[in-house]
C-alpha positions in Angstrom: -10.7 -35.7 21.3 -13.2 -33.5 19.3 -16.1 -35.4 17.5 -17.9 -34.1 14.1 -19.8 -31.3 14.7 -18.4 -30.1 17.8 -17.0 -26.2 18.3 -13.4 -26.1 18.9 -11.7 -22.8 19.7 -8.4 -21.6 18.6 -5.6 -19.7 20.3 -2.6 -18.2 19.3 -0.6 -17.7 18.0 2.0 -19.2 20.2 5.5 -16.9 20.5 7.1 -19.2 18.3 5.4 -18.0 15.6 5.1 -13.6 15.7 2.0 -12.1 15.2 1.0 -9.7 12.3 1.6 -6.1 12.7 -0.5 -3.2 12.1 2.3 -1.5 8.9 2.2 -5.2 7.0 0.0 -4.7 3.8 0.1 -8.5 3.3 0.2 -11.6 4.6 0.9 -15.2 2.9 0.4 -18.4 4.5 1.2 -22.1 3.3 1.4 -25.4 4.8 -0.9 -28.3 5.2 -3.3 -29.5 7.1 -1.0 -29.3 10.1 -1.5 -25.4 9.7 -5.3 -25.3 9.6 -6.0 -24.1 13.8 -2.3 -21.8 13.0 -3.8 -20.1 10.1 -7.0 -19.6 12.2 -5.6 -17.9 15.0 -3.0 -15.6 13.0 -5.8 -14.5 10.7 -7.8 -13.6 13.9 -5.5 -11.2 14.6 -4.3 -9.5 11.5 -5.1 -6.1 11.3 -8.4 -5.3 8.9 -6.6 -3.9 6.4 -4.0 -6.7 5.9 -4.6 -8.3 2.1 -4.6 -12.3 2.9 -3.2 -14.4 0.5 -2.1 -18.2 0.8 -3.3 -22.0 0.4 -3.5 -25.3 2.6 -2.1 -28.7 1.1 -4.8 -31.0 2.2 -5.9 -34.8 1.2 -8.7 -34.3 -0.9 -11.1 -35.8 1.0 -9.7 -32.8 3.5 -10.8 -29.7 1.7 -14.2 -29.2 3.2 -11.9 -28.4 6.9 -10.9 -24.8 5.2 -14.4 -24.0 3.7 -16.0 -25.0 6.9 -13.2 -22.3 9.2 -14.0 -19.6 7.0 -10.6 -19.3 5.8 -9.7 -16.7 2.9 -7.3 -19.5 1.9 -7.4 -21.1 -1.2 -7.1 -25.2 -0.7 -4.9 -27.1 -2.5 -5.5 -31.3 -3.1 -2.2 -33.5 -2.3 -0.8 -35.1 -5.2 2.1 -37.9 -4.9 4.7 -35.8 -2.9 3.6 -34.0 -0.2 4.1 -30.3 -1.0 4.1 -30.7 -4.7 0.4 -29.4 -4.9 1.6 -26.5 -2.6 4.6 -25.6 -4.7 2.9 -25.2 -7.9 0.5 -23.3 -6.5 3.4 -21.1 -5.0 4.8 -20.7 -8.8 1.6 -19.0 -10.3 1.6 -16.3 -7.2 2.5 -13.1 -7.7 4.6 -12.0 -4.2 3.2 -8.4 -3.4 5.1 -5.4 -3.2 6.1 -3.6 0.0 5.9 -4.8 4.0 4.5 -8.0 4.5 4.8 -11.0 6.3 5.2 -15.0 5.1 3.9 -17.8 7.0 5.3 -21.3 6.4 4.5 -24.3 8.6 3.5 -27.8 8.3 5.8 -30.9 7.0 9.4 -30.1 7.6 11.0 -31.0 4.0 7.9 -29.3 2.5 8.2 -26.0 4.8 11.8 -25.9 4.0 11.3 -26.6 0.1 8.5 -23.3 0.0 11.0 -21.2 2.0 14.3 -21.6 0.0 11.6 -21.1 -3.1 10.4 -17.6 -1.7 14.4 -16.6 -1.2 15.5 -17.7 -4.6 12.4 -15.9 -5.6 14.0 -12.6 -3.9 11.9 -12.6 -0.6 13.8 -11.4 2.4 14.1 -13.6 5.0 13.0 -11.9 7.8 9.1 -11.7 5.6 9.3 -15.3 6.8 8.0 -17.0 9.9 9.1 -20.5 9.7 7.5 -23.8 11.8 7.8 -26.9 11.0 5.6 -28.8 12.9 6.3 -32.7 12.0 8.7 -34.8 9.4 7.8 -37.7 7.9 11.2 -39.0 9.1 11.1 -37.6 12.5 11.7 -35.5 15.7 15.1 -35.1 15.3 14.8 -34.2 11.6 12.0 -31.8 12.0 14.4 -30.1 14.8 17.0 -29.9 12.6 15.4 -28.1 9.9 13.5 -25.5 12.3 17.2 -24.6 13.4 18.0 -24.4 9.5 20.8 -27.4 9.7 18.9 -28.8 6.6 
């Protein structure tokens, strides 16, 4: 287990979740704090002239964790709901024109709520990597809604 103040290194990302590509403008990422070491490694590897755009739902005491990577991600503080903080901030951003690429992950119900947002809001689907990496009621639900049964 890692201790304040030690380096940690990140790798990725994994093949679950594709890498950016070279003709992608833009890239957005959301989740929470689940997604801090994800969003590190994709935005290792987007190419220079990719425009980053996205926020991190963290506790509040859990801001400092983007400053402190560097991340050009703006951090959002959790509110009641889990998400909720994340989806307003999702309502004020403008979704850029032309090739891009989305990337959701973190709390299954959350994921799924910004993604169904982004395709009411007129985003093609395949813009969107999706990985939700835990549910806050479960394994077998989280499963589920990666394989888009919920």
């Amino acid at each position: 287990m890692a201790k304040p103040g030690q380096d940690a290194g990140f790798l990725g990302p994994g093949r679950s979740m594709a890498e950016p590509r070279d003709d992608e403008a833009w890239a957005l990422v959301l989740g929470d704090e689940t997604t801090l070491g994800l969003a590190r490694a994709l935005l290792d590897v987007a190419a220079p002239m990719t425009h980053i755009h996205g926020a991190l739902e963290c506790a509040p005491n859990d801001l400092v964790a983007i400053a402190a990577l560097d991340l050009p991600l703006e951090g959002v503080a959790r509110q009641a709901a889990h998400g909720e903080a994340l989806a307003t901030w999702l309502q004020t951003f403008a979704i850029p024109a032309g090739p891009g690429r989305i990337w959701l992950s973190g709390e299954a119900d959350m994921a799924a709520r910004l993604r169904d947002t982004l395709v009411e809001r007129g985003v093609d689907r395949s813009f969107i990597q999706f990985k939700p990496y835990r549910s806050t009621r479960g394994t077998r639900h989280r499963k589920a809604v990666a394989q888009g049964f919920v």
